[in-house]
Structure formats: structure tokens, C-alpha cells
N, C-alpha and C positions, 0 to 999 in steps of 0.2 A: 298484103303481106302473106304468105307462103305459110301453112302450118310446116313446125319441124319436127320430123320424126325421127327418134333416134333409134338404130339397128344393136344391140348389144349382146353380145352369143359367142361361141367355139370359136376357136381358131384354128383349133385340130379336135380328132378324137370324136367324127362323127360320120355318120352313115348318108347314103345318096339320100335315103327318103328325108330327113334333115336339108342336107342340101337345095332339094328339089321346092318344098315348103317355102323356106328362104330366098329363095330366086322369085321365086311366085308371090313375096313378101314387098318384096322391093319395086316389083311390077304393080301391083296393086298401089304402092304409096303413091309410085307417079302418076298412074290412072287417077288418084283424088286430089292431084293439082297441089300434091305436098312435097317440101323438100327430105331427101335422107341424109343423114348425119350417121358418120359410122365413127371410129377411131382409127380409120384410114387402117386397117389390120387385115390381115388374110382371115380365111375363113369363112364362115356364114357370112359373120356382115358384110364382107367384100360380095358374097352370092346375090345381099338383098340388092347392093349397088350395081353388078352389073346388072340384074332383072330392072331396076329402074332407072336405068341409063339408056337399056335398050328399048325402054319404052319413054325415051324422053323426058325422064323427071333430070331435077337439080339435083348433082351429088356432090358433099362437104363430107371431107375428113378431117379430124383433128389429130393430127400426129403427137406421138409421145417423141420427137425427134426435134432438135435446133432449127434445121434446115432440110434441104434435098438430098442431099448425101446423107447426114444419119440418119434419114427417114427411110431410104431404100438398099444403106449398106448396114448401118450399126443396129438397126428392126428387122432388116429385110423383107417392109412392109410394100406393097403395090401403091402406085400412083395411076395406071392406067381407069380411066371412066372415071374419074375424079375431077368435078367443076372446080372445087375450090380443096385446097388442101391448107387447113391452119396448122405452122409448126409453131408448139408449144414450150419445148424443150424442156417438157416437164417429166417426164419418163412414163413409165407405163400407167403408174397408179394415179400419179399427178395430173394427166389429161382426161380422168375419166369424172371429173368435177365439170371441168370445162365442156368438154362432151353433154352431162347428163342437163345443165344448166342450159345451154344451147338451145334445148330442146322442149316443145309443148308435151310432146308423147313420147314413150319410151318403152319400145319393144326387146321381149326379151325372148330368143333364138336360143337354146341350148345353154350353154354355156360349163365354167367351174367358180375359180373361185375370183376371179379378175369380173365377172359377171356377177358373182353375189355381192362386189361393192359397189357397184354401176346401179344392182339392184337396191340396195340400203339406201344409195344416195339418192336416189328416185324415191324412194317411200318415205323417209325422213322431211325431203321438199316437196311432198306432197302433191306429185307430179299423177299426169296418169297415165297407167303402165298398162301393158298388153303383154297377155304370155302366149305365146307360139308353140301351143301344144305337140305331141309326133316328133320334137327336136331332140329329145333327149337331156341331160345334167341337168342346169337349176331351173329351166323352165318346166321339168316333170315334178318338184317338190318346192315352188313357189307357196301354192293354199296353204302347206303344213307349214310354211315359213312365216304365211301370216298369222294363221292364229298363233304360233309360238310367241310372235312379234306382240299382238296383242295393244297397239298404240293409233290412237287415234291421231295420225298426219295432216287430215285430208284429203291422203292419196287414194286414187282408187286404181284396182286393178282388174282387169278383165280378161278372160281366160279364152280361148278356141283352136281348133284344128286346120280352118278353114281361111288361108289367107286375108281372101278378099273381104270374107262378113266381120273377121277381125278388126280390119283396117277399116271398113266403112261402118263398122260402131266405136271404136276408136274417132272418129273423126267428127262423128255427131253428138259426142260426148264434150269433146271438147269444145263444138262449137256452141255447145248449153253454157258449160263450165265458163267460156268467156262472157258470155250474155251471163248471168248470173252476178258476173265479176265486175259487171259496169253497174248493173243495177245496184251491185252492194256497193260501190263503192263509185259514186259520181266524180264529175271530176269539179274543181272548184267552182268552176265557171256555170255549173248546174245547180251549185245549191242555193238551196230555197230560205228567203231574206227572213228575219226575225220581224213577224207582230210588232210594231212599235207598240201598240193598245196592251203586250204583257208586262213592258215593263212601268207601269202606271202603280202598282204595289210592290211592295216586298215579295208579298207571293209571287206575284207577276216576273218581276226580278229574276227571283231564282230560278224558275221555271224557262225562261230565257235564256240564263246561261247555262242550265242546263243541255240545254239545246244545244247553245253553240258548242261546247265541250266535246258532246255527242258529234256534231257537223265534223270540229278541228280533228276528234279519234280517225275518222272514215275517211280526211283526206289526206292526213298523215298516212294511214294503211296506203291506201291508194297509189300515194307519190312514191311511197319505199317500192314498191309491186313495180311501180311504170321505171322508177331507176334500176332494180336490178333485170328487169327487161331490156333499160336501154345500156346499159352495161356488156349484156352478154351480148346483142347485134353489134354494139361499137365494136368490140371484139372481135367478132367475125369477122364484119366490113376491114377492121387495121389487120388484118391477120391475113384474109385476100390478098389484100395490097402488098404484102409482105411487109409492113410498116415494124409488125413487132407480132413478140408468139403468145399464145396463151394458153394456162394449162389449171 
């Protein structure tokens, strides 16, 4: 399965050096054998997507738009270099859930203020984030946004100038973060059988269920984790299909 990277940044309101960064953003994701997720919008993240189109990565957009007409006349957002385009017919603010949910990482390009809720929504679900330093708007006042923030998510974010070393620590973070994620949290068919020989006392007893209580927490977490996992790919995959939109 594809790590998903999400592109989130300007639409307008930015400079070549900007631009240039983000092309080179997009080129780097598909060099790491990951997909990008934009919100199918002009601007940077359109930049990062053709850079990794033209280098052969997978590209999905999430449109704030019903369909193909009001995705490319009532937005007058691009389709072109777009593998899959999900219409959400959620409107602007509304697909930036779906968007950020979609995604294991979540790059942040420039931006204003449609970027600092893409950003919240990332930090809140404890997602981890990448800031694209050189872009200008909320990726230059990110740090000061955290410590204002001040909340432990479990998100973490990482800062750099440099596309590629972005994206290739970006990526090895999160392939800890997943490896981490299995070991906390086994899947049922892994956990390990209760002592018969504890429950021979009272003491014993408790000490057993205590255990299983502990087991049943970890694969509760687990199962919630792997459903809104598999939520957000059903999603996708009906959303390809054009079965239905989501936002």
C-alpha cells in the first residue's frame, strides 16, 4: 500500500522561488514510491502534482465540487495530471477533512488561512506534518503556532528547506510511526493466551483479568485505528469509481 502524502499550500499570492520548491516537492514524493493528495486546487499543490506526475508518482485530488463541471467551472480548479479526482461536494472547507484524513503525512507549502485549518486538522489527529520552509505564509510561522498551541496530539511536525531530505525524513518517520503502531497495538490474532496456572487464587484471578482488560483496551484502540483507516481508503476507492463523494 502506497504511503499518502498530502500537498496543502497558496493558491495564489506566491513567488517563483515558492513555486520552484513545490514542483521539486511533488517530484521527490513520487521518487519515494508515495502517492500525493492535493485538494485538486490551483497553486503550489497543483505545482507539487505536476512535479510528481512528471516523474511518475500516483496523483488524487479531493475536490470541493459535486461533479466535473463544478469542479472545473464553479472552483475553476484543474483536472489535468490528476490519476483520481474525488468530488466531495463538500465545498471548500468541507473537503479539507477528507483531504487531511486521507493522508499518513501532511505537507505544508505556503499557504493563509484555508492552510491553517488543513493545518489544525493535522495537528489535532495527530498526523505528521512537514513544513516546506522558502514558501512563504503559514509554513514561515508554523514553530510559533506550536508553541502557542501548546497540546500534546501526537502529532509531530518537521521543518526544512530542502525538498527531497524533507520528504525522505518524512517518510522514514513514518515508517517507525507505523512499526511502533503494530507493536502497540497487536492485532487479536497475536495476543498472547492467559496462564491458566493465574487463575488458581483470588490473587491469581485478578491479576488475569487484569490482563485481559489491558489485552481487550489495546485491541479496541487498534480496531478503532484499522476502521477509520479503512473508512478513509473505502472512500477513496467509491469516490474513483465515482460511486459517491466525500468531503
Amino acid at each position: 500500500m502506497k504511503t499518502m502524502i498530502g500537498v496543502m499550500g497558496s493558491v495564489s499570492g506566491y513567488d517563483e522561488r515558492a513555486r520552484d520548491l513545490t514542483y521539486r516537492l511533488g517530484e521527490s514524493i513520487a521518487r519515494h514510491g508515495c502517492a500525493i493528495v492535493t485538494g485538486a486546487c490551483p497553486g503550489l499543490p497543483h505545482e507539487a502534482v505536476r512535479g510528481a506526475k512528471a516523474t511518475g508518482g500516483l496523483t488524487v485530488g479531493v475536490s470541493p465540487g459535486h461533479n466535473f463541471a463544478e469542479h472545473t467551472i464553479k472552483y475553476d480548479s484543474p483536472w489535468e495530471g490528476y490519476d483520481i479526482i474525488i468530488y466531495t461536494g463538500s465545498g471548500l472547507m468541507g473537503r479539507e477533512i477528507t483531504g487531511v484524513r486521507s493522508c499518513d503525512i501532511v505537507v505544508l507549502a505556503g499557504g493563509r488561512s484555508g492552510t491553517l485549518g488543513e493545518f489544525s486538522i493535522a495537528y489535532d489527529e495527530g498526523k505528521l506534518i512537514g513544513v516546506l520552509k522558502g514558501t512563504g505564509g503559514i509554513a514561515e510561522h508554523v514553530s510559533m503556532l506550536v508553541d502557542v498551541i501548546h497540546k500534546d496530539t501526537g502529532a509531530q511536525v518537521v521543518y526544512g528547506d530542502d525538498p527531497e531530505h524533507l520528504i525522505a525524513t518524512l517518510v522514514q518517520m513514518d515508517a517507525a510511526r507505523k512499526t511502533a503502531d503494530r507493536k502497540q497495538f497487536p492485532l487479536a490474532l497475536n495476543a498472547q493466551p492467559i496462564d491458566p496456572t493465574l487463575t488458581t487464587s483470588l490473587e491469581g484471578t485478578q491479576r488475569a483479568i487484569a490482563i485481559m482488560e489491558m489485552e481487550v483496551r489495546r485491541i479496541q484502540a487498534n480496531l478503532a485505528e484499522q476502521h477509520r483507516r479503512l473508512e478513509a481508503y473505502r472512500d477513496l476507492a467509491l469516490m474513483g469509481s465515482g460511486e459517491r463523494g466525500k468531503g
